[in-house]
N, C-alpha and C positions, 0 to 999 in steps of 0.2 A: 447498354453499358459496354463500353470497349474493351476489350482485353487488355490493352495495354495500362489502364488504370488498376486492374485487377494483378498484374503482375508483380513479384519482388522488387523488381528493378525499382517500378517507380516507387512504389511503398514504403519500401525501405528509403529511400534517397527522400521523399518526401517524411518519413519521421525524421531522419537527422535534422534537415535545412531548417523543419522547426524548429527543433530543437534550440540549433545553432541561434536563430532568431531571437528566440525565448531566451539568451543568456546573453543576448546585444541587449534585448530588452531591458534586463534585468539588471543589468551593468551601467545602462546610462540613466534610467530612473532610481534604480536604489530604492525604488519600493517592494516591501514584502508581498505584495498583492499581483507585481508581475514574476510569478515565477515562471522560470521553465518551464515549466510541465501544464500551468497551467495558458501560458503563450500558445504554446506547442498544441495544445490540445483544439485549442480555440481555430487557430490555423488549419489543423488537418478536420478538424470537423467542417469549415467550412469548404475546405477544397472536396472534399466527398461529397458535400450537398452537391455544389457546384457542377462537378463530374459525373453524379446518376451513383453514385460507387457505394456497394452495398457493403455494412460496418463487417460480414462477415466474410469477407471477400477480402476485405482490407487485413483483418485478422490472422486468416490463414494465411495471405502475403507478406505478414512482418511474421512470422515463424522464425527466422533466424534469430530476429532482436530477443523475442521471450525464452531462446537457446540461452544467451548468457546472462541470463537474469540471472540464475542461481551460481556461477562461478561470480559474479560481481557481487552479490550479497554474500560467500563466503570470504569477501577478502576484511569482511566487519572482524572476523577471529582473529585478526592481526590487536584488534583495539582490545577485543578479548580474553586474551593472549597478557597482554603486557597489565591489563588490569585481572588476572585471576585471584591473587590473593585477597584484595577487597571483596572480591564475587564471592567467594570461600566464608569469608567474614560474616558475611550478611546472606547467608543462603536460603534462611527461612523467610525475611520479608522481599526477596526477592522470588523467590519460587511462590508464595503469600500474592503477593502483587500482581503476578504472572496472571498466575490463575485465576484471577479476579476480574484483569482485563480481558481475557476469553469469555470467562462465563457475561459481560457485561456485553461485551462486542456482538456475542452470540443469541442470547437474553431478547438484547433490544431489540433485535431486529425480529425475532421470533411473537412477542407481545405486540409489536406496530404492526406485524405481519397479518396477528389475528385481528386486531382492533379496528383493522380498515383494509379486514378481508380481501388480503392481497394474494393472488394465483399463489398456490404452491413453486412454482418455475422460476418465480420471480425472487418470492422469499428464499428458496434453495440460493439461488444464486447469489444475494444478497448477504448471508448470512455468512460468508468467510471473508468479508469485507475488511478486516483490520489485518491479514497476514498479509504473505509474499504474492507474488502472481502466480508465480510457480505452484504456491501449495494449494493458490485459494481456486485456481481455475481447476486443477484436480479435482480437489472435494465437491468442485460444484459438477462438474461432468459425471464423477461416482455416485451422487445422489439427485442425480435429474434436475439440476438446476440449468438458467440459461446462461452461457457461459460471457456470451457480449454484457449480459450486464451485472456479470462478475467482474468483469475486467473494467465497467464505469464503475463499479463501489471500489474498484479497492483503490484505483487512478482516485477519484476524488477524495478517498480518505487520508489517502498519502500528502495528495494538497492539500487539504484542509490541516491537517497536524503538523506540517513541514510550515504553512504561513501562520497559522495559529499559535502555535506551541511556546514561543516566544510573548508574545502577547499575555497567553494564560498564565507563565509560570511570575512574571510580574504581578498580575492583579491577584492570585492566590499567593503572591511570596512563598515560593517555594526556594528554600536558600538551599535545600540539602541537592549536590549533583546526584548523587544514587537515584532518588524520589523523581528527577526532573527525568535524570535520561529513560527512568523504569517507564514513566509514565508516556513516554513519546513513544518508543519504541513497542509498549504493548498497544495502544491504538492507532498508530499510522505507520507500522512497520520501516523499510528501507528508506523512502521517501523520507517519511519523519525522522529518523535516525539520520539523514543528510545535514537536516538542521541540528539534531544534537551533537554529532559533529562537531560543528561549528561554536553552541556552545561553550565547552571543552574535550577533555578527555575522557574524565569520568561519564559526563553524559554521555560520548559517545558510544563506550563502551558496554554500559548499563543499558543503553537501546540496542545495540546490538543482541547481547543478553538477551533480551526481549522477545527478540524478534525469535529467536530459535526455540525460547519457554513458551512464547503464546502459539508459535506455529504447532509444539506436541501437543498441548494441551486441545487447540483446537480441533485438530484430528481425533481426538478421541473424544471431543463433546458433538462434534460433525457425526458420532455414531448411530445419536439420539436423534436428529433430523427428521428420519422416517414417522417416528412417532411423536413430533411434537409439531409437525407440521404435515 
């Protein structure tokens, strides 16, 4: 494996290009199924086959990109911010909600974990799948999870709720935006809160909400880990 594959320079410059790709994509088909993230993803996976380039190699090369993961997810408090008083309003089934999608998030993955006897390494890793990157690769590195395939659960959770989300909230008719944005932003954090966004206001701001309720809660249901797995 080269060095040169393994370095910042390329790494970095090879997430962006996908990226950039991934929103050409996404812009001349206008389908929800080519997003960004999941263009991008598909792109740099194969150029890593391609090149011998090992995921952890590549990982510790884009070190800078996972640096402003948490300043760009604080800029949700702007949406936050301008919707406080409704948050104020609705405190209990918001906080209610919160906590429901941690214990769920966390839950699942713990009972699939046992039910099909999956390495401890695995499920650690797996199991802070619906936060930020920022908190969910911590929790997993604190309690001996693998952390590459922390960073595949929470990437595919975020796509998955970011191209879903729209979809679900039609065939459940959810008309209420509190319920729509709560519900995106506790299972596909930042990612999925891009499309509540988009939605409107209120979603966007009730997922952001979300994303900071289910990230404490999860830290401290991440405590029980050791013992339940």
């Amino acid at each position: 494996m080269s060095e040169f594959f393994t370095s910042p320079l390329f790494c970095i410059t090879l997430s962006l290009a996908a990226y950039c790709i991934g929103c050409r994509v996404r812009a001349k088909t206008g389908s929800a199924l080519a997003n960004p993230l999941i263009v991008a993803a598909v792109l740099i996976g194969a150029v890593l086959f391609a090149t011998g380039t090992d995921v952890e190699a590549y990982y510790e090369a884009t070190d800078m990109i996972r640096f402003w993961i948490m300043p760009a997810t604080a800029v949700l408090g702007v949406a936050i911010y301008k919707n406080l008083t409704l948050i104020r309003k609705q405190w209990l089934p918001v906080l209610g909600g919160c906590l429901v999608g941690a214990l769920t998030a966390i839950g699942s993955v713990v009972v699939l974990a046992k039910a099909f006897g999956l390495e401890r390494e695995l499920a650690v890793g797996l199991a802070p799948k619906s936060v930020t990157m920022a908190i969910a690769t911590s929790l997993s590195e604190q309690h001996g999870g693998l952390v590459p395939i922390t960073v595949f659960g929470v990437v595919l959770t975020g796509v998955l709720g970011a191209v879903a989300a729209p979809l679900l909230i039609r065939l459940l008719r959810i008309k209420d935006p509190t319920e729509a944005g709560l519900a995106i932003g506790a299972s596909s954090h930042a990612v999925g809160t891009s499309t509540a966004v988009q939605l409107g206001e209120i979603e966007g701001a009730m997922s952001g909400a979300a994303i900071g309720l289910v990230g404490i809660f999860t830290v401290l249901l991440a405590l029980a880990l050791p013992y339940v797995l």
